[in-house]
PDB file with SEQRES, HELIX, SHEET and CRYST1 records, atoms N, CA, C and O in Angstrom:
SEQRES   1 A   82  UNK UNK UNK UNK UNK UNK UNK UNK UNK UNK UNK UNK UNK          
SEQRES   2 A   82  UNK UNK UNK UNK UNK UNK UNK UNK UNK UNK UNK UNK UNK          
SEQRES   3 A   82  UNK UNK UNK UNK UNK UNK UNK UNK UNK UNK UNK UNK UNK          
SEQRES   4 A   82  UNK UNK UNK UNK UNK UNK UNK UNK UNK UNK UNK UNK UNK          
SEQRES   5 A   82  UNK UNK UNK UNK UNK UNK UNK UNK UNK UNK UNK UNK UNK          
SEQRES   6 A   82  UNK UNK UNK UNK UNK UNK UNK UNK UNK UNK UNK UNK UNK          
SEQRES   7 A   82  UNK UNK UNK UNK                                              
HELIX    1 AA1 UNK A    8  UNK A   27  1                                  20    
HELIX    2 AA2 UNK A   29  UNK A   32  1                                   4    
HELIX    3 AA3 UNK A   35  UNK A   42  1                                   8    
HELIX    4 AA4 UNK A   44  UNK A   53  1                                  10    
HELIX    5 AA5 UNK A   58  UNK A   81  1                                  24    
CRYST1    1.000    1.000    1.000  90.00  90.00  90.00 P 1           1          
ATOM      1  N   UNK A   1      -2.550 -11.250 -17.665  1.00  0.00           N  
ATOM      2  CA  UNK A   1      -2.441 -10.695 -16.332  1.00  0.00           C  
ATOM      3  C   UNK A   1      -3.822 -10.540 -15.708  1.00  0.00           C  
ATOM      4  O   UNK A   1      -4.115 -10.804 -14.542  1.00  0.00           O  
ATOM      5  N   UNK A   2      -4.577 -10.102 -16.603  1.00  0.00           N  
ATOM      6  CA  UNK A   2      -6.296 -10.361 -15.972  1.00  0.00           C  
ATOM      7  C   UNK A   2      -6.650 -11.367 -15.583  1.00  0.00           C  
ATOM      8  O   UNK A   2      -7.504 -11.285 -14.699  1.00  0.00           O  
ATOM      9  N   UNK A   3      -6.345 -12.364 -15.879  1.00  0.00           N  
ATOM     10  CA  UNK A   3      -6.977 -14.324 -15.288  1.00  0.00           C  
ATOM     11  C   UNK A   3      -5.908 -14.089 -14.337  1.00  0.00           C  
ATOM     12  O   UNK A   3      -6.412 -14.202 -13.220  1.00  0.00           O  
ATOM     13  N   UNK A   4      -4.919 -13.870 -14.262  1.00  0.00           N  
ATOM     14  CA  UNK A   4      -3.984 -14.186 -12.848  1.00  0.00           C  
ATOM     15  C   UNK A   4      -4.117 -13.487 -11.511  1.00  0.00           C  
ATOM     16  O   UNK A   4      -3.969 -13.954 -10.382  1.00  0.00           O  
ATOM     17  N   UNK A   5      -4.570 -11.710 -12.073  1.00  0.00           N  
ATOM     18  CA  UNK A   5      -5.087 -11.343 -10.792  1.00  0.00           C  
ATOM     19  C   UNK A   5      -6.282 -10.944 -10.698  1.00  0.00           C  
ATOM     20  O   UNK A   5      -6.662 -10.149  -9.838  1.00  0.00           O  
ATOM     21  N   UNK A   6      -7.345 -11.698 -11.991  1.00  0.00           N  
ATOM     22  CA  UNK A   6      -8.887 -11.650 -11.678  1.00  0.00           C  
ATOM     23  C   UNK A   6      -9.043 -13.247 -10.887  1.00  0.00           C  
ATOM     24  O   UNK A   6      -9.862 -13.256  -9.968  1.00  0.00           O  
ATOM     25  N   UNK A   7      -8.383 -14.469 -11.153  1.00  0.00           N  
ATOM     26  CA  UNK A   7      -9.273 -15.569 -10.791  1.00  0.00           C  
ATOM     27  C   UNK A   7      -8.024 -15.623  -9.676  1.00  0.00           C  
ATOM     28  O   UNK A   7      -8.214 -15.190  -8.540  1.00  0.00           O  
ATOM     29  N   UNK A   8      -6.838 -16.140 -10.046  1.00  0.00           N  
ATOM     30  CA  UNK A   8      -5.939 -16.972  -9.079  1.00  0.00           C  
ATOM     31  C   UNK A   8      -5.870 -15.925  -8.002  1.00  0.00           C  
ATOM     32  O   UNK A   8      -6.166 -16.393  -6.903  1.00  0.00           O  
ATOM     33  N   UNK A   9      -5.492 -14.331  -7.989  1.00  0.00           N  
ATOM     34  CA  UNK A   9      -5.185 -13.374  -7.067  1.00  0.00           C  
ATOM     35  C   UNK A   9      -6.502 -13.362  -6.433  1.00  0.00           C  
ATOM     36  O   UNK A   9      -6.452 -13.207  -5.213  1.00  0.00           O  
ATOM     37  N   UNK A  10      -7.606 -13.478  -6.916  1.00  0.00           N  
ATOM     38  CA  UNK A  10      -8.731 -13.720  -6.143  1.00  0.00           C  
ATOM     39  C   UNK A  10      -8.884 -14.964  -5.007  1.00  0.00           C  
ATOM     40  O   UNK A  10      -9.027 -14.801  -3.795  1.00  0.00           O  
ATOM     41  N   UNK A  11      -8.825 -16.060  -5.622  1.00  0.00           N  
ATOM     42  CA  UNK A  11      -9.097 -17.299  -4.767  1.00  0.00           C  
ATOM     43  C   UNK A  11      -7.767 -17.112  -4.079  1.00  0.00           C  
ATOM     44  O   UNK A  11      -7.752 -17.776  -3.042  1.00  0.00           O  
ATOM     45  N   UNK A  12      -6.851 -16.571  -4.242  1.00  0.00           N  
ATOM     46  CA  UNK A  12      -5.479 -17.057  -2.871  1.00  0.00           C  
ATOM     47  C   UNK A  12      -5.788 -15.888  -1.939  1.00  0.00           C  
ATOM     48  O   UNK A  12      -5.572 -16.129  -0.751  1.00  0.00           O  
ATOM     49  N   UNK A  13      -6.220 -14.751  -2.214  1.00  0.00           N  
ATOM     50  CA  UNK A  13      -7.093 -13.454  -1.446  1.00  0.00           C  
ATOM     51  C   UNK A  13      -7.830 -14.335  -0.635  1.00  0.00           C  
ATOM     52  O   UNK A  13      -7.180 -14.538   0.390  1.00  0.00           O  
ATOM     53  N   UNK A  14      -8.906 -14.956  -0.630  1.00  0.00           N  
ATOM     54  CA  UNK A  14     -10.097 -15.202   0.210  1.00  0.00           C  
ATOM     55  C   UNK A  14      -9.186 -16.731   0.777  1.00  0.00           C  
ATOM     56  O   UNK A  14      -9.120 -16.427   1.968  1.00  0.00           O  
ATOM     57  N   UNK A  15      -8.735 -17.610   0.720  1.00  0.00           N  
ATOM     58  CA  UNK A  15      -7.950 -18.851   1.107  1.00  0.00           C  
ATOM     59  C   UNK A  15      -7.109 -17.844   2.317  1.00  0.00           C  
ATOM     60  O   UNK A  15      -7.041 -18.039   3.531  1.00  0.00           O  
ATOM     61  N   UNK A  16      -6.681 -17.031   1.725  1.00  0.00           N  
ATOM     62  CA  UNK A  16      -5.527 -16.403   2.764  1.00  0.00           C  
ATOM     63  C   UNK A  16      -6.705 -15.582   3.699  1.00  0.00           C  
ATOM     64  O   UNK A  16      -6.492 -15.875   4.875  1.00  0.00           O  
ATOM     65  N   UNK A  17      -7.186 -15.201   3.650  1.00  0.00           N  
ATOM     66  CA  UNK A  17      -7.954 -14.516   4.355  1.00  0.00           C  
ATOM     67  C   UNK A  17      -9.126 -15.732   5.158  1.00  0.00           C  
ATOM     68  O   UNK A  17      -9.833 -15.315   6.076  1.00  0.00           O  
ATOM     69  N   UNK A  18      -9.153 -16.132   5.037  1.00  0.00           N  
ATOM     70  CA  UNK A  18     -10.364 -17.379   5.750  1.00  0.00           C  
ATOM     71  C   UNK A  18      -9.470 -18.031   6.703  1.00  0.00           C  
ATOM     72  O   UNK A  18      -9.666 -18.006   7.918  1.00  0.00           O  
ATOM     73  N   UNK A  19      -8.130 -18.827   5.932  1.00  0.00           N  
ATOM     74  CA  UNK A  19      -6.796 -19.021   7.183  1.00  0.00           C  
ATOM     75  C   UNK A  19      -6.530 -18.014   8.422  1.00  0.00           C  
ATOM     76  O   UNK A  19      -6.428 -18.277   9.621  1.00  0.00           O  
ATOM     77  N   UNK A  20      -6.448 -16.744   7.725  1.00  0.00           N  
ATOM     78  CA  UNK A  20      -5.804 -15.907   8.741  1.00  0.00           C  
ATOM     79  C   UNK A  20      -6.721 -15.897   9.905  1.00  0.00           C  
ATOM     80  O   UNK A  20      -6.352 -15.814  11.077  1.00  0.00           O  
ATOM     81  N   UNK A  21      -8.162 -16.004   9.418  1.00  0.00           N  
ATOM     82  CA  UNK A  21      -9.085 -15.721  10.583  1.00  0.00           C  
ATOM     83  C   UNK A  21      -9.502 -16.662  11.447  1.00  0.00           C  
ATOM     84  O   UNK A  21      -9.927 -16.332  12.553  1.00  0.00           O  
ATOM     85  N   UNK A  22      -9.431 -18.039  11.032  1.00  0.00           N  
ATOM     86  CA  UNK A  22      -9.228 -19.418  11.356  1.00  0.00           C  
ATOM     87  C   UNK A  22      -7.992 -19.730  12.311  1.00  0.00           C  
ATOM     88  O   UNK A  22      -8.210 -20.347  13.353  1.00  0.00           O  
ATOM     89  N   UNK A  23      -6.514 -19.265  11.941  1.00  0.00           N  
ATOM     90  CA  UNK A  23      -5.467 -18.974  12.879  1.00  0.00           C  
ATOM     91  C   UNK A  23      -6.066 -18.325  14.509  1.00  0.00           C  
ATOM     92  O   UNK A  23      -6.285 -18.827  15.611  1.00  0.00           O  
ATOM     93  N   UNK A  24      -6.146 -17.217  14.024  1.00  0.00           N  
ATOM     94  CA  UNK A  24      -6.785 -16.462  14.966  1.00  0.00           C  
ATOM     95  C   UNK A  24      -7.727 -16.576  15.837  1.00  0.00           C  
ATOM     96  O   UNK A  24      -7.535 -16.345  17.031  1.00  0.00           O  
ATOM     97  N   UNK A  25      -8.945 -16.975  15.313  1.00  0.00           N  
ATOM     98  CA  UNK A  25      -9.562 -17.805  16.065  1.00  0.00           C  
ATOM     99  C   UNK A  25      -9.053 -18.960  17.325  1.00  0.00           C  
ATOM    100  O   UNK A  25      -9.358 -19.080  18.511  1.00  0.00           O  
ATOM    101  N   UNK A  26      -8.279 -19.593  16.552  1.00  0.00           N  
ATOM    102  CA  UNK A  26      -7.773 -21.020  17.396  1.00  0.00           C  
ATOM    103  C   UNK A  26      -6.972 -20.460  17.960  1.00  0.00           C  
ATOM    104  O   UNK A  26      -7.091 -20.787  19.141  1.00  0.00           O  
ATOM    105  N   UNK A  27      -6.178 -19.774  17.844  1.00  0.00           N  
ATOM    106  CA  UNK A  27      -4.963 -19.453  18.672  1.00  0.00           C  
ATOM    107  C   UNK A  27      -4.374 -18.115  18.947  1.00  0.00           C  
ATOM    108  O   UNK A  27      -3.177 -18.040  19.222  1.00  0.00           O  
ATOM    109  N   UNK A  28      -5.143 -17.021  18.893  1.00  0.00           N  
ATOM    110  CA  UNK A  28      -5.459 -16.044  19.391  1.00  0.00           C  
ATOM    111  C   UNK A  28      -4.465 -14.791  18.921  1.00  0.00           C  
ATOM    112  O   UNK A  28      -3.351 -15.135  19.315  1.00  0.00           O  
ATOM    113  N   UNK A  29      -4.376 -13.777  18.405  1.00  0.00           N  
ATOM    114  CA  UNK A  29      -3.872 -12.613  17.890  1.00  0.00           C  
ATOM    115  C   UNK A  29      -2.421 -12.406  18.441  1.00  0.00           C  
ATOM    116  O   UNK A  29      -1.447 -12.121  17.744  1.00  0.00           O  
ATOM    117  N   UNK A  30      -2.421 -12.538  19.413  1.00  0.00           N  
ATOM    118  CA  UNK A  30      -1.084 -12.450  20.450  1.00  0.00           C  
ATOM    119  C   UNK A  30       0.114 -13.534  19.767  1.00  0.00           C  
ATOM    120  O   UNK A  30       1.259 -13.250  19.417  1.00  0.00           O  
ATOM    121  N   UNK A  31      -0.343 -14.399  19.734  1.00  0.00           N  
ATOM    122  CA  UNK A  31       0.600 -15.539  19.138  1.00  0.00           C  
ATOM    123  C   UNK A  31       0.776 -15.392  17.831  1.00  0.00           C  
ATOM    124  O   UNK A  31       1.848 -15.670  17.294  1.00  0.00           O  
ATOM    125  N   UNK A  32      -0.588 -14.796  16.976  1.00  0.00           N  
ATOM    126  CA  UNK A  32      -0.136 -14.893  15.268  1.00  0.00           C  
ATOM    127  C   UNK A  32       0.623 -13.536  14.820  1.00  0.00           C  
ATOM    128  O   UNK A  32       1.143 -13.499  13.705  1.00  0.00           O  
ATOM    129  N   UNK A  33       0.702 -12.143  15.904  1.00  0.00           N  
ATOM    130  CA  UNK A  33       0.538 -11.186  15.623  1.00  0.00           C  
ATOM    131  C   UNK A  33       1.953 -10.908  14.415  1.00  0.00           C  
ATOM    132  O   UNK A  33       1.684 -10.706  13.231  1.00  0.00           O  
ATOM    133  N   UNK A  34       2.554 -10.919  14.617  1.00  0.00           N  
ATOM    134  CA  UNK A  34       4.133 -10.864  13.944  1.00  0.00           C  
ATOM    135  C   UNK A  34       4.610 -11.986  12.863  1.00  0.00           C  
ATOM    136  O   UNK A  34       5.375 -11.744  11.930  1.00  0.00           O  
ATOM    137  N   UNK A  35       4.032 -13.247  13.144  1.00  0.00           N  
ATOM    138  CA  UNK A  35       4.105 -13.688  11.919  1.00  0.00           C  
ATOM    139  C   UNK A  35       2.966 -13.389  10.733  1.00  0.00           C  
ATOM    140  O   UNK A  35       3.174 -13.643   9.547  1.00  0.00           O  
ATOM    141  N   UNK A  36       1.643 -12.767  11.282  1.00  0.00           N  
ATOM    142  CA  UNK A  36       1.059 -12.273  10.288  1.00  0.00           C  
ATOM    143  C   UNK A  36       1.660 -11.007   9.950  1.00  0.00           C  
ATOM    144  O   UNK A  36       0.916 -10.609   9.054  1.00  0.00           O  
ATOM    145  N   UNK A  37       2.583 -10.097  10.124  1.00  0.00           N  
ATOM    146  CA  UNK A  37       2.812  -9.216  10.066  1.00  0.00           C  
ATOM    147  C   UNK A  37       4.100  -9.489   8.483  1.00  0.00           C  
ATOM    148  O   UNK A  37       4.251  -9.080   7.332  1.00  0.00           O  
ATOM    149  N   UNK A  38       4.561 -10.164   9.187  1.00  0.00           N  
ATOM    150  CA  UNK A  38       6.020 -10.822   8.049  1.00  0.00           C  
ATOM    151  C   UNK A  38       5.226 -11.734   6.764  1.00  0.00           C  
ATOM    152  O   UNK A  38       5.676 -11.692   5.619  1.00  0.00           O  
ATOM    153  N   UNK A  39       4.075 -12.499   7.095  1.00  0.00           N  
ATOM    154  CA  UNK A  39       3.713 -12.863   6.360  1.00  0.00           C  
ATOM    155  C   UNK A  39       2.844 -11.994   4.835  1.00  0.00           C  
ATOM    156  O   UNK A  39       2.728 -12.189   3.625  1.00  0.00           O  
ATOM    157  N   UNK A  40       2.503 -11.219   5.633  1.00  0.00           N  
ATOM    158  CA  UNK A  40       1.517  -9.974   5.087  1.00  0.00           C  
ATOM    159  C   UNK A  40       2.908  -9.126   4.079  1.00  0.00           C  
ATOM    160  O   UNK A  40       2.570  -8.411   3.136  1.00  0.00           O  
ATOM    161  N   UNK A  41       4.049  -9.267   4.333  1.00  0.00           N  
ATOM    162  CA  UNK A  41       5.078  -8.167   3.844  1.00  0.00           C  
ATOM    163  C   UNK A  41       6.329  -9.220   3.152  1.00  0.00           C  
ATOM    164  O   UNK A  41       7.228  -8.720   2.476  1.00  0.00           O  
ATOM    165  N   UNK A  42       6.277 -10.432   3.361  1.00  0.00           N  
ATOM    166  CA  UNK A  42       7.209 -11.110   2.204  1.00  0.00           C  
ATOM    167  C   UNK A  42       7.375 -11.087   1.135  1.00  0.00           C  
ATOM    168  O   UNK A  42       8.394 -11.111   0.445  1.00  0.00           O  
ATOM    169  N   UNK A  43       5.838 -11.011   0.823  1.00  0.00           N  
ATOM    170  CA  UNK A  43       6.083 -10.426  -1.097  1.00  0.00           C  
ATOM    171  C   UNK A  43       6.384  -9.659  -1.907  1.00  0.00           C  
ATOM    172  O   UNK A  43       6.448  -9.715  -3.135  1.00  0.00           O  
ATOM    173  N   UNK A  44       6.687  -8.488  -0.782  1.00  0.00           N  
ATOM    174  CA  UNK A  44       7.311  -7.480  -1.315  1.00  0.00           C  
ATOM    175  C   UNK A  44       8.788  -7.835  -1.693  1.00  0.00           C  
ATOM    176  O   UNK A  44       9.102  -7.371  -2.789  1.00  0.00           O  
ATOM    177  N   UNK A  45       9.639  -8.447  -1.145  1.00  0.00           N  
ATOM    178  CA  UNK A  45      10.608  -9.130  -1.462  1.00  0.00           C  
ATOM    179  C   UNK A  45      10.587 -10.055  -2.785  1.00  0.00           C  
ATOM    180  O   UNK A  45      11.647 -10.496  -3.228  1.00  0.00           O  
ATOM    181  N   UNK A  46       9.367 -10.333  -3.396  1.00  0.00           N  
ATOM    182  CA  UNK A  46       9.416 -11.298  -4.486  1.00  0.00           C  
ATOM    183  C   UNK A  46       9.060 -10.273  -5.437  1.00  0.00           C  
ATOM    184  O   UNK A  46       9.765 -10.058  -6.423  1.00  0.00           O  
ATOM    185  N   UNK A  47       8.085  -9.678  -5.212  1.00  0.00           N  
ATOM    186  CA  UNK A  47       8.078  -8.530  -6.138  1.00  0.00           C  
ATOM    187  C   UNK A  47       9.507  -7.611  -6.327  1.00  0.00           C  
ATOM    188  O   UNK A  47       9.706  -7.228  -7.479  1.00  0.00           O  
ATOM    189  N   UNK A  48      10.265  -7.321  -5.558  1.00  0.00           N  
ATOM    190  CA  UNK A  48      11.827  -6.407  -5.821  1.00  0.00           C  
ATOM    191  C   UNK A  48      12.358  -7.658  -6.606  1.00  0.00           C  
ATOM    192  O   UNK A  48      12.747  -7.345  -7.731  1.00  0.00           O  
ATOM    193  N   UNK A  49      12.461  -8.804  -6.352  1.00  0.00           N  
ATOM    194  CA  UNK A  49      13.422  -9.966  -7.355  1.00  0.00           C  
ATOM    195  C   UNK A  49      12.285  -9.985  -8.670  1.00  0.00           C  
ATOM    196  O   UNK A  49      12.975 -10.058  -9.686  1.00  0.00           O  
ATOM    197  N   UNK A  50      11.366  -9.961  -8.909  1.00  0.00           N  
ATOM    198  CA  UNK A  50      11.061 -10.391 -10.061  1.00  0.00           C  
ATOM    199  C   UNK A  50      11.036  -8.947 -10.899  1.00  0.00           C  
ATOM    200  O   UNK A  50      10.871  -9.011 -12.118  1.00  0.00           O  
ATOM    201  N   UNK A  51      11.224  -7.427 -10.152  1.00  0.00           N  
ATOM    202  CA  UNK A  51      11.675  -6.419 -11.138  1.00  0.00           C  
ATOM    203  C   UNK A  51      13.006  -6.356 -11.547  1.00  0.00           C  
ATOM    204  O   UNK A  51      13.415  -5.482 -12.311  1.00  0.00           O  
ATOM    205  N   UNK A  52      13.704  -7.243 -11.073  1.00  0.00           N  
ATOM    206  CA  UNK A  52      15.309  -6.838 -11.398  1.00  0.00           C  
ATOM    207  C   UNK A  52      15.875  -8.304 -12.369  1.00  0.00           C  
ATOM    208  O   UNK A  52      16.881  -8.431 -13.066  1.00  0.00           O  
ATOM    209  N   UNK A  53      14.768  -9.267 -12.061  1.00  0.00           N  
ATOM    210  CA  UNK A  53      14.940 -10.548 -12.773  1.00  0.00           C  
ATOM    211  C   UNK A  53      14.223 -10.628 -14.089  1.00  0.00           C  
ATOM    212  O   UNK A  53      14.837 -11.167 -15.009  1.00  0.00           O  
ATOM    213  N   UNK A  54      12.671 -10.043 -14.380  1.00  0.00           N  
ATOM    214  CA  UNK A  54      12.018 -10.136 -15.503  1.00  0.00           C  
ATOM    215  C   UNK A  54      11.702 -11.164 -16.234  1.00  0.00           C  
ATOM    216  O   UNK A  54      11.727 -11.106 -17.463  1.00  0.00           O  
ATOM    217  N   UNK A  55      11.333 -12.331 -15.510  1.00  0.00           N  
ATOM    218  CA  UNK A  55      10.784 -13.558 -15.804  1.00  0.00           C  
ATOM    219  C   UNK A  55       9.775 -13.588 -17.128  1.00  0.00           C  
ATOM    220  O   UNK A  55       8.843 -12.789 -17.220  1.00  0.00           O  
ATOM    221  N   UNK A  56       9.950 -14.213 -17.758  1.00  0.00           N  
ATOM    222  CA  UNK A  56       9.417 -14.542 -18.805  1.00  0.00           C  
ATOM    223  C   UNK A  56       8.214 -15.627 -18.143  1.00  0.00           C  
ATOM    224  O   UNK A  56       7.014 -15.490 -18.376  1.00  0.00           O  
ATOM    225  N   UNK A  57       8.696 -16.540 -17.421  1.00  0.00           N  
ATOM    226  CA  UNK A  57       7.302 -17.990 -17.449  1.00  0.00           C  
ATOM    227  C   UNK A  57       6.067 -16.759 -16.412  1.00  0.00           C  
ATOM    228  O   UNK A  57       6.131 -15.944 -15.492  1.00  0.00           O  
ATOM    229  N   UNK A  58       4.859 -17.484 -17.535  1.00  0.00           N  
ATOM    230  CA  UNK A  58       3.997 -16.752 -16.733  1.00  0.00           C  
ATOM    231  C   UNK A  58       3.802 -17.811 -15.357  1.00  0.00           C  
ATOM    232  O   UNK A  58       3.227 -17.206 -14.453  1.00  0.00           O  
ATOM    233  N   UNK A  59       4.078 -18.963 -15.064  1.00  0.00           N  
ATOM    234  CA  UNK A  59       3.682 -19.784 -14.311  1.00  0.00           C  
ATOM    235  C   UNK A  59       4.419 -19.496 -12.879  1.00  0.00           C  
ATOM    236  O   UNK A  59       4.149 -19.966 -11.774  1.00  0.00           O  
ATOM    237  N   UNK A  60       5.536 -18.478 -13.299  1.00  0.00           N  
ATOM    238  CA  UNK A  60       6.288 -18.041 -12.282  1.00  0.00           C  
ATOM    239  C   UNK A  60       6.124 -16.910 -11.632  1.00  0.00           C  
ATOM    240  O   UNK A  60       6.633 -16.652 -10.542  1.00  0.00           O  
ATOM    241  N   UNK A  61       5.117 -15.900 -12.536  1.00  0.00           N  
ATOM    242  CA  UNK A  61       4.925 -14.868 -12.371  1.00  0.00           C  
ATOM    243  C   UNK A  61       3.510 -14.987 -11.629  1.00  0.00           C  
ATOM    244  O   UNK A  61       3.339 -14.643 -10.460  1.00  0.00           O  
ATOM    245  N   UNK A  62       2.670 -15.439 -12.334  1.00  0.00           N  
ATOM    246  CA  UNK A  62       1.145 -15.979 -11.208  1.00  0.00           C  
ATOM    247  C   UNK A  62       1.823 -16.685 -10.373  1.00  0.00           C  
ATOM    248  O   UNK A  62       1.640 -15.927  -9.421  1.00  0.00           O  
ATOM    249  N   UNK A  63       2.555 -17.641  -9.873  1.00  0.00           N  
ATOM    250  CA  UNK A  63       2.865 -17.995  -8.377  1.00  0.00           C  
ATOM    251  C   UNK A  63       3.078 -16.821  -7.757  1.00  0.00           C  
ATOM    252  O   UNK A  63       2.357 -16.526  -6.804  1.00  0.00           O  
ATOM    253  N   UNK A  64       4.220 -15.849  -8.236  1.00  0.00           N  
ATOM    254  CA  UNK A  64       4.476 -14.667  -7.057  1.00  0.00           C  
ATOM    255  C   UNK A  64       3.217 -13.606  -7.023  1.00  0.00           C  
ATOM    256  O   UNK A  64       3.067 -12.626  -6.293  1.00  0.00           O  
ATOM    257  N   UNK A  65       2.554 -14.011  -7.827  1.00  0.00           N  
ATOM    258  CA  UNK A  65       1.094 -13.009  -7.435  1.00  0.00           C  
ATOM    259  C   UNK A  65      -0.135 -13.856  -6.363  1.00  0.00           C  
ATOM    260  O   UNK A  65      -0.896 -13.437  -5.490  1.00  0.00           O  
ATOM    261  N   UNK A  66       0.087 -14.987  -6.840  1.00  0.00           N  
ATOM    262  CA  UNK A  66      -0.776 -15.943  -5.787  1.00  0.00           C  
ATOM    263  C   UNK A  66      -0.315 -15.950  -4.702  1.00  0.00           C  
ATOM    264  O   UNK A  66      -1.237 -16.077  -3.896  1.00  0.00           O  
ATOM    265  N   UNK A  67       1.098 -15.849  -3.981  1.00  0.00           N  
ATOM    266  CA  UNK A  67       1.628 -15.945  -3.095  1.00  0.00           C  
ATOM    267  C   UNK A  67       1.226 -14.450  -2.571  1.00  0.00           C  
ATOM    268  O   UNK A  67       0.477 -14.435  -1.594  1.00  0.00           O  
ATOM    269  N   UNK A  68       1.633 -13.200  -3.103  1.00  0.00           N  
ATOM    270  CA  UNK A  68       1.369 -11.847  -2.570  1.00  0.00           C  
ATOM    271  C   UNK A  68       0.076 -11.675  -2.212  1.00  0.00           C  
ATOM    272  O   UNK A  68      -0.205 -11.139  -1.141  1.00  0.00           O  
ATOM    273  N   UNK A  69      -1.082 -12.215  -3.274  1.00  0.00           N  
ATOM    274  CA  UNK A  69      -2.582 -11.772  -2.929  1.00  0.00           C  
ATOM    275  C   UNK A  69      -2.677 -13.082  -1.361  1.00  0.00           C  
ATOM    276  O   UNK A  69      -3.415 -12.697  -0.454  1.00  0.00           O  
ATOM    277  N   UNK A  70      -2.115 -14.183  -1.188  1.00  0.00           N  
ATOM    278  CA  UNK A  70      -2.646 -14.929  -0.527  1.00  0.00           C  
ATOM    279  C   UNK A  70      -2.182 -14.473   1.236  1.00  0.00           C  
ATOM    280  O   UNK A  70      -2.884 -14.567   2.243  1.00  0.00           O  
ATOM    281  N   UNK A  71      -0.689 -13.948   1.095  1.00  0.00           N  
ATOM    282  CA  UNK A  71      -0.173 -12.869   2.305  1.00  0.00           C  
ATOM    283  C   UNK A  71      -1.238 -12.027   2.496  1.00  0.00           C  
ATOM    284  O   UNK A  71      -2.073 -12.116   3.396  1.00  0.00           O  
ATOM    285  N   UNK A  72      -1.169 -10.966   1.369  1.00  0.00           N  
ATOM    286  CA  UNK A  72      -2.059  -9.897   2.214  1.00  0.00           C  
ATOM    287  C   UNK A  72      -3.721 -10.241   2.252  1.00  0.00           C  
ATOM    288  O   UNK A  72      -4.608  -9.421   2.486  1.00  0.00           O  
ATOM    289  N   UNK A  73      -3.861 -11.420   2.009  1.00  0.00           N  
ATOM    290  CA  UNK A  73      -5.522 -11.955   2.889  1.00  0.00           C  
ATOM    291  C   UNK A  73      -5.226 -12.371   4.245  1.00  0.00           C  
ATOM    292  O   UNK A  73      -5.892 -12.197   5.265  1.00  0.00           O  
ATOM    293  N   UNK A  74      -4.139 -12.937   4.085  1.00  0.00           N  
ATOM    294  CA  UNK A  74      -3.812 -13.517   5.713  1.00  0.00           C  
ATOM    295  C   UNK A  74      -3.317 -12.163   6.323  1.00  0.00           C  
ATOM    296  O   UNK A  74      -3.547 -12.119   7.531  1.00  0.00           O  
ATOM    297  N   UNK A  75      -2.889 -11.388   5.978  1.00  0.00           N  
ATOM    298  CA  UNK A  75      -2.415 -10.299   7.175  1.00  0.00           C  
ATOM    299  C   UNK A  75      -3.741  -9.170   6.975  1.00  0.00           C  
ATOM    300  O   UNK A  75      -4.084  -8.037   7.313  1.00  0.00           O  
ATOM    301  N   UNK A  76      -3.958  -9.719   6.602  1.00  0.00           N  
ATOM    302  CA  UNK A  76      -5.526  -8.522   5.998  1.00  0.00           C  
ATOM    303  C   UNK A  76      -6.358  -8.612   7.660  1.00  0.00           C  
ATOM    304  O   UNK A  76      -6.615  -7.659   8.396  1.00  0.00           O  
ATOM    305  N   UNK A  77      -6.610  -9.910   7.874  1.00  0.00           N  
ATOM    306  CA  UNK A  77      -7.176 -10.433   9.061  1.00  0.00           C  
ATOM    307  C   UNK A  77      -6.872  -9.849  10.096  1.00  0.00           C  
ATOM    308  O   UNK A  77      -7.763  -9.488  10.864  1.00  0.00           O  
ATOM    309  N   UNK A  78      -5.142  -9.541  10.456  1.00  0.00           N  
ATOM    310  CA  UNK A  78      -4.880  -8.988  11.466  1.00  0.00           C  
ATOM    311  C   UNK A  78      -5.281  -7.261  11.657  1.00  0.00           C  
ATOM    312  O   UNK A  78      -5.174  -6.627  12.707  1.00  0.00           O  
ATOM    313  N   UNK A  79      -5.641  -6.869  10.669  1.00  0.00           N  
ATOM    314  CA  UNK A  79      -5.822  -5.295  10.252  1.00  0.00           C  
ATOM    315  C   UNK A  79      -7.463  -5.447  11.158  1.00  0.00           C  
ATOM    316  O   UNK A  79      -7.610  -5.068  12.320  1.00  0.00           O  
ATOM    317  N   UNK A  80      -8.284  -5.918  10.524  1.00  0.00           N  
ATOM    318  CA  UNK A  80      -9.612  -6.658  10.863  1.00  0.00           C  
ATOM    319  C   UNK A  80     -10.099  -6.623  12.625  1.00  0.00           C  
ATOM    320  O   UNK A  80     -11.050  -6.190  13.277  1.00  0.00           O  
ATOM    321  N   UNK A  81      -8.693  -7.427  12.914  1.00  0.00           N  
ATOM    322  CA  UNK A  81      -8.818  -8.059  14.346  1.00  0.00           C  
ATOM    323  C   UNK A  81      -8.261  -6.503  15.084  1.00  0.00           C  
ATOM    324  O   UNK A  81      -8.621  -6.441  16.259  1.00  0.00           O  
ATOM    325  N   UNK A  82      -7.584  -5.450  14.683  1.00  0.00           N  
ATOM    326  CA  UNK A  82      -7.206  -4.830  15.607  1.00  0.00           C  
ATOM    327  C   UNK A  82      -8.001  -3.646  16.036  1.00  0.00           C  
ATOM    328  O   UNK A  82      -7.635  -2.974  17.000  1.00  0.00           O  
TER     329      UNK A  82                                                      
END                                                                             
């Protein structure tokens, strides 16, 4: 669990977060505001299925952590911008 949310939860953190601000940039807060918002809060939904499911593959379990750290870099941005 340390390599998954020391290296991978790291690099999908800063990827998601460099996008979000890159979005934003180009196309301005108004337009991203709500899908960064949903985006930033989907994983909470993967996190409730993987406590009630208890996955064994770790390959499944670092995806839903790469996916959560990589949301809240991208909605991190909008926190940033406001």
């Amino acid at each position: 669990m340390g390599i998954i949310y020391g290296t991978v939860g790291v690099i999908a953190l800063m990827l998601g977060g460099l996008l979000g601000g890159y979005v934003v940039y180009k196309k301005g807060l108004k337009l991203w505001l709500w899908p960064m918002v949903l985006i930033m809060h989907l994983p909470d939904l993967i996190f409730v299925y993987l406590s009630q499911a208890l996955p064994q593959s770790l390959w499944f379990v670092g995806s839903a952590v790469a996916l959560e750290q990589f949301g809240y870099g991208f909605g991190l941005r909008l926190t940033l911008c406001i």
